[in-house]
C-alpha positions as a printed Julia matrix, in Angstrom:
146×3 Matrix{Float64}:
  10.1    25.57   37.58
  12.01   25.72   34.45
  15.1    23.67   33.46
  17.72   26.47   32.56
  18.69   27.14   28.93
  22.29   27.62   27.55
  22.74   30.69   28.75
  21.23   29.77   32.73
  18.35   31.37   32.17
  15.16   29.4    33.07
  13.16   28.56   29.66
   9.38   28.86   29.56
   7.26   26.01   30.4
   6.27   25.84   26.46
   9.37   25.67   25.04
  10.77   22.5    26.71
  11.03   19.08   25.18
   9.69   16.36   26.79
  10.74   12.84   25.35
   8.57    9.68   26.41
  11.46    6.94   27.43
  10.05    4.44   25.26
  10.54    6.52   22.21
  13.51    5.01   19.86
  15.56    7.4    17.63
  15.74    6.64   14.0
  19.05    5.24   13.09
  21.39    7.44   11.76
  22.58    5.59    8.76
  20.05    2.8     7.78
  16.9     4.77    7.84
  13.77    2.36    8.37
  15.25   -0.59    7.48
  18.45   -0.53    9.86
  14.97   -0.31   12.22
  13.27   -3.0    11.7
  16.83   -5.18   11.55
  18.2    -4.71    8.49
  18.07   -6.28    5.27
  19.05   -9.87    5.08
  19.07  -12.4     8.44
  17.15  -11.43   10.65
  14.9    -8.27    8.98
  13.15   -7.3     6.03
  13.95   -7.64    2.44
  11.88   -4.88    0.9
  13.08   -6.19   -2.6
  11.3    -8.96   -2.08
   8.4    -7.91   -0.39
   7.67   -5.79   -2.77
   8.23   -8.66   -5.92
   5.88  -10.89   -3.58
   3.19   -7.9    -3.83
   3.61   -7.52   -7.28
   2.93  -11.13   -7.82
  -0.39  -10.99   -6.04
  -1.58   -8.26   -7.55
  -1.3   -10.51  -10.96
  -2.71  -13.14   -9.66
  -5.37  -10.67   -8.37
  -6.09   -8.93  -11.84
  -5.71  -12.62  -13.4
  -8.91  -13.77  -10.99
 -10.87  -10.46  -11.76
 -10.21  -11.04  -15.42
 -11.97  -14.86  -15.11
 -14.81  -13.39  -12.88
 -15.74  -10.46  -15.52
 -16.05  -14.33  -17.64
 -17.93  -16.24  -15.82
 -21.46  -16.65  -15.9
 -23.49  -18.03  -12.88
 -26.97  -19.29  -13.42
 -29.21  -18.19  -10.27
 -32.44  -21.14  -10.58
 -35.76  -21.12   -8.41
 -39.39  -22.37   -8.74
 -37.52  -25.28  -10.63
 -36.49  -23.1   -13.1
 -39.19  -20.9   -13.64
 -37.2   -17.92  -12.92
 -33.34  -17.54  -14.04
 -30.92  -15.0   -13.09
 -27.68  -14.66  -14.73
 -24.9   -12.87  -14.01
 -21.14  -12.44  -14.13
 -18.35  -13.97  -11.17
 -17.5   -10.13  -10.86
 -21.36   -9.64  -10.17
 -22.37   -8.25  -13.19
 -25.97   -9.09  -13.14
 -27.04   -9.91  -17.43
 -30.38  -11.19  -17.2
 -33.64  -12.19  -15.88
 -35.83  -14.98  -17.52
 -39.09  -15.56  -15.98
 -41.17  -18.82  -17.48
 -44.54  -17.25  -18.66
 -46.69  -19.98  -16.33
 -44.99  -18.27  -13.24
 -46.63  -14.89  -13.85
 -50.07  -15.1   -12.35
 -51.74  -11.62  -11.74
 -53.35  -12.7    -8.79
 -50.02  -13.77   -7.19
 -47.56  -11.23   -7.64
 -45.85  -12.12   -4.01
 -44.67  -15.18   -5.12
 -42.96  -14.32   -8.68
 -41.24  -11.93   -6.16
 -40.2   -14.61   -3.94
 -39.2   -16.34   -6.78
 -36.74  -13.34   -8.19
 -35.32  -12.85   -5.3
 -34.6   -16.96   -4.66
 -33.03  -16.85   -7.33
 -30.83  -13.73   -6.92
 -29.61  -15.16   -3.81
 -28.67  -18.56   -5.62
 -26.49  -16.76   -7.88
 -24.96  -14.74   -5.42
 -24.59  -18.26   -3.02
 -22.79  -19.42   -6.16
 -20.62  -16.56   -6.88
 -19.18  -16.3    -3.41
 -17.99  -19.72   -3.8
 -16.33  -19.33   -7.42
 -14.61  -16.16   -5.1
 -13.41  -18.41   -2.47
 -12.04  -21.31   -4.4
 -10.51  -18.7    -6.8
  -8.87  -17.31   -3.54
  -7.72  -20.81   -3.12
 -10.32  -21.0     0.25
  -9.41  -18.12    2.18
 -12.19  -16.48    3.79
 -11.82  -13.06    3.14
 -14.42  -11.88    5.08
 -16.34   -8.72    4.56
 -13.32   -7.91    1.73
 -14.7   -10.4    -0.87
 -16.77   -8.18   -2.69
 -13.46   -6.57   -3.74
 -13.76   -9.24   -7.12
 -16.42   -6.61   -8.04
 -14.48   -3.34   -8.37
């Protein structure tokens, strides 16, 4: 049944409340902050969180800025084939030594592209990481690209 409502009468099963215990009320005069502790000892100090952010997100556009710069030099077949292409993975160019073209071998200029595509990747990622000062960012280091 019901709990009763202000006037005794027993409210519908829809309009009543129900509160989880664990639930904590927002503070009354701090707003998120008084939450999480405050500002100063002890909790957060959103003025300098946010400078902190600010700062990496310089440093960020700084590093993007140096890969859109940087060429990387993708080698195989001892040079036969080249691929170049920018530290923000802005492929530029393909050079492919005339001896390495033979008709009757097409497969293996292909192997050869593609060797040296992944060199040039292989050497991007680590210009990424070192720029990143050798964290491994995972799945999130193609970000450099965008």
């Amino acid at each position: 049944m019901a709990a009763p409502d202000e006037a005794g009468e027993p409210e519908d099963e829809e309009d009543v409340a129900v509160v989880p215990d664990d639930v904590v009320p927002a503070p009354e005069d701090g707003g998120l902050a008084a939450l999480l502790g405050g500002v100063g000892e002890g909790g957060l100090d959103f003025n300098a969180l946010l400078e902190q952010a600010t700062q990496v997100q310089q440093q960020m556009a700084e590093i993007q800025e140096r890969a859109a710069q940087t060429l990387v030099e993708g080698v195989a077949g001892g040079g036969v084939v080249k691929v170049t292409v920018t530290a923000a993975m802005e492929f530029q160019s393909v050079t492919i030594q005339p001896d390495a073209v033979d008709p009757d071998d097409v497969e293996m200029l292909q192997d050869l592209v593609l060797a040296a595509l992944h060199d040039a990747v292989d050497q991007v990622q680590e210009l990424q990481t070192g720029a990143l000062g050798g964290v491994d960012m995972g799945g999130l280091g193609g970000f450099l690209s965008s």
